[in-house]
C-alpha positions as CSV (number, residue, x, y, z in Angstrom):
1,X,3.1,10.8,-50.2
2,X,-0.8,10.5,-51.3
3,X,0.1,11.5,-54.9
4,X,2.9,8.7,-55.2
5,X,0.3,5.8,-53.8
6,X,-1.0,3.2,-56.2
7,X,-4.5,2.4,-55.9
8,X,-6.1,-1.1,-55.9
9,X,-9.7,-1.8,-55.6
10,X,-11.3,-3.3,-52.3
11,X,-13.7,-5.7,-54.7
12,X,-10.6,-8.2,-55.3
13,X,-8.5,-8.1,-52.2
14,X,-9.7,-11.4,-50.9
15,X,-7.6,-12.9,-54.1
16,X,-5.5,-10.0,-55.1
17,X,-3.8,-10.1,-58.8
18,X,-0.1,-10.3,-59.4
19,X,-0.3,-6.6,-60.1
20,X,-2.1,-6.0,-56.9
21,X,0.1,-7.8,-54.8
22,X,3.3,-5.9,-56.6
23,X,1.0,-2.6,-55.9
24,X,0.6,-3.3,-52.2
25,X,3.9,-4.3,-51.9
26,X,5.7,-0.9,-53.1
27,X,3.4,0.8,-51.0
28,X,4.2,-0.8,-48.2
29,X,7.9,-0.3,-48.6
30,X,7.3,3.2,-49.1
31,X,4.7,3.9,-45.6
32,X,7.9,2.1,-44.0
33,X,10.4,4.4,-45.5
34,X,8.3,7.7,-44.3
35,X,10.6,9.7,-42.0
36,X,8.0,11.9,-40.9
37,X,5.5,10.0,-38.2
38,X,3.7,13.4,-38.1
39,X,2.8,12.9,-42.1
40,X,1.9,9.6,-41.8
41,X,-1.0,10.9,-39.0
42,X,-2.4,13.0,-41.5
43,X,-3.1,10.8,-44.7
44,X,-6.7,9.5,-43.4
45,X,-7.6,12.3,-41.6
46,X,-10.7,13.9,-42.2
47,X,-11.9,10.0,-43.3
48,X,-14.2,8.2,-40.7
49,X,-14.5,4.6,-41.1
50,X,-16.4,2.1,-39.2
51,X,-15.2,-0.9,-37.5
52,X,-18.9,-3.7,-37.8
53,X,-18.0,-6.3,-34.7
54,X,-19.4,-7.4,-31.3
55,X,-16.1,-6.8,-29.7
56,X,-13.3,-4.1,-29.9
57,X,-11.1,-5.7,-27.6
58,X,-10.5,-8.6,-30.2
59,X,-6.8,-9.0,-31.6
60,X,-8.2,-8.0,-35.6
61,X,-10.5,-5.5,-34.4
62,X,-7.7,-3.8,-31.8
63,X,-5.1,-4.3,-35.2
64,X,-7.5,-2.4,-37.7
65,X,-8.1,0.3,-35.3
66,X,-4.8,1.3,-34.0
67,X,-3.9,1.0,-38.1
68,X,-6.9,3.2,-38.3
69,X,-6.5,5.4,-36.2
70,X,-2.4,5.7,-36.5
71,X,-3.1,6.9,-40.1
72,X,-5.4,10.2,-39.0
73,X,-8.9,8.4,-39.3
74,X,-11.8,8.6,-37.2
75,X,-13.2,4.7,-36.7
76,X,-16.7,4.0,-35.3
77,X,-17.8,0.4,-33.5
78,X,-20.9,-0.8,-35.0
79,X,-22.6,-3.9,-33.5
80,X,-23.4,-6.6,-36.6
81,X,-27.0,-6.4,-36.3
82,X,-27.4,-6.2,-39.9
83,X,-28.0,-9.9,-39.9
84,X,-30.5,-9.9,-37.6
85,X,-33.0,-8.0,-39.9
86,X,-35.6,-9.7,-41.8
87,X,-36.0,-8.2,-45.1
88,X,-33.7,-7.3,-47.5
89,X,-35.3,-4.1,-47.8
90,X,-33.8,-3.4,-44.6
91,X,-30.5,-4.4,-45.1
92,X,-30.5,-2.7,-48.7
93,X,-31.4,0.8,-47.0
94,X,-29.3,0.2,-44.0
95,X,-26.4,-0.2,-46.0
96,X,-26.9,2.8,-48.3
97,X,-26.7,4.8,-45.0
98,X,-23.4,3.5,-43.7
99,X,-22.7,3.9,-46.8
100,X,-23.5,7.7,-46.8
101,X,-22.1,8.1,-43.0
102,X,-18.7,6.6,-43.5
103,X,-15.4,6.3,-46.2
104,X,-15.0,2.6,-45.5
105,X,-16.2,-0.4,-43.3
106,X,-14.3,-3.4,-42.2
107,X,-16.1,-6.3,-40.7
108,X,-15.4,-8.8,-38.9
109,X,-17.0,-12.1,-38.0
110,X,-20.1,-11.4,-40.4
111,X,-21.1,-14.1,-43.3
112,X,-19.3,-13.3,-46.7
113,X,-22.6,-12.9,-48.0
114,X,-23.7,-10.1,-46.1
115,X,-20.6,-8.6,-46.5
116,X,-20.4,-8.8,-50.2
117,X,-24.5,-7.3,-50.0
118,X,-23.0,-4.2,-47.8
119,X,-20.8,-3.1,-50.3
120,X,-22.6,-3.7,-53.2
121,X,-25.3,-1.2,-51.8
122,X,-22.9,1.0,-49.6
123,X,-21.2,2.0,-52.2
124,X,-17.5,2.2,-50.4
125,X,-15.1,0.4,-49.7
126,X,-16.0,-2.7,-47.4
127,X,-13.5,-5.2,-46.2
128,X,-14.1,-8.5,-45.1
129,X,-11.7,-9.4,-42.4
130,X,-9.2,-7.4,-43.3
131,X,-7.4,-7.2,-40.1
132,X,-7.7,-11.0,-39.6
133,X,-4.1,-13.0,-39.5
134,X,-6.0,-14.9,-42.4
135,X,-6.9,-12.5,-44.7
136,X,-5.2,-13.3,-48.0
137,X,-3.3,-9.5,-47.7
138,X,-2.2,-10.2,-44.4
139,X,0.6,-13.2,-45.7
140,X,2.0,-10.5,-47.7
141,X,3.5,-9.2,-44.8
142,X,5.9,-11.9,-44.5
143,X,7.0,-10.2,-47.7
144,X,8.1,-7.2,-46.3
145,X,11.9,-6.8,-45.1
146,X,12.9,-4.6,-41.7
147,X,12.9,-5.4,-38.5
148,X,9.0,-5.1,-37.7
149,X,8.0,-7.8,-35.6
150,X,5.2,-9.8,-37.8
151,X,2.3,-8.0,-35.7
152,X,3.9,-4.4,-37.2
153,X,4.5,-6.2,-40.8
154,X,0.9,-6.8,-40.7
155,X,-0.5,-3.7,-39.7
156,X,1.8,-1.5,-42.2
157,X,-0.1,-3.8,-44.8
158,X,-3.1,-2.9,-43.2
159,X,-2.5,0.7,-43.6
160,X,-1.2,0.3,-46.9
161,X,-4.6,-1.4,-48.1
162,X,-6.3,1.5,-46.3
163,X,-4.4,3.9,-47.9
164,X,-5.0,2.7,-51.6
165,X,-8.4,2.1,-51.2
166,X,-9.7,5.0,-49.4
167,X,-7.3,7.9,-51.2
């Protein structure tokens, strides 16, 4: 399954293209084809990603990590206290560690700004709100057919996104 997944990039996904959409869209059909749930456990693993919120027990944060997780990855809760530090410095070098530590971060409830600054300097892919219910990506689950409820719909999409950004 890895070989046949389209890849879009993680820079653009807050206002996807056409081509994206039609990208994440396939993909998604195909995950919810898989008839092996075994396979579909092993097409992250080996990948760690961190989860950067104050709670896990929040509906996004619950959604990304049982998408996560469901997919073979490893995922880490880090407190935002990036935006606590003072100098930019700080935030520049911090960043180029998670950066060095982990395959992907999504956060959740930190300015756009700081977001944008972590991936810039992380170098990896780093989502901003991915898991939220308004996340551009996450409408494109009404897009889907089968009989998902809209809480599955959205967290195949979420594993798509995963999937062809992190392989």
């Amino acid at each position: 399954m890895q070989s046949v997944l389209l890849q879009v990039s993680s820079r653009h996904l807050d206002r996807p293209s056409p081509s994206d959409v039609q990208v994440l869209l396939a993909n998604a059909r195909m995950l919810q084809r898989s008839s092996e749930p075994r396979l579909k456990g092993l097409l992250l693993k080996g990948k760690n990603l961190a989860l950067m919120c104050e709670s896990t027990e929040d509906a996004d944060a619950t959604l990304f990590l049982r998408a996560a997780t469901e997919l073979g990855a490893r995922v880490s809760h880090i407190r935002p206290s990036l935006s606590d530090l003072a100098t930019p410095a700080v935030r520049r070098i911090t960043s180029q560690m998670l950066g060095r530590l982990y395959d992907g971060i999504e956060c959740q409830g930190l300015p756009t700004p700081l977001v944008e600054q972590i991936g810039l300097e992380a170098g990896i892919p780093v989502y901003d709100g991915l898991a939220a219910k308004e996340h551009p990506t996450a409408r494109l689950a009404l897009l889907i057919d089968g009989d998902e409820s809209e809480a599955g719909k959205r967290q195949l999409l979420l594993q798509t996104v995963l999937l062809a950004t992190l392989l």
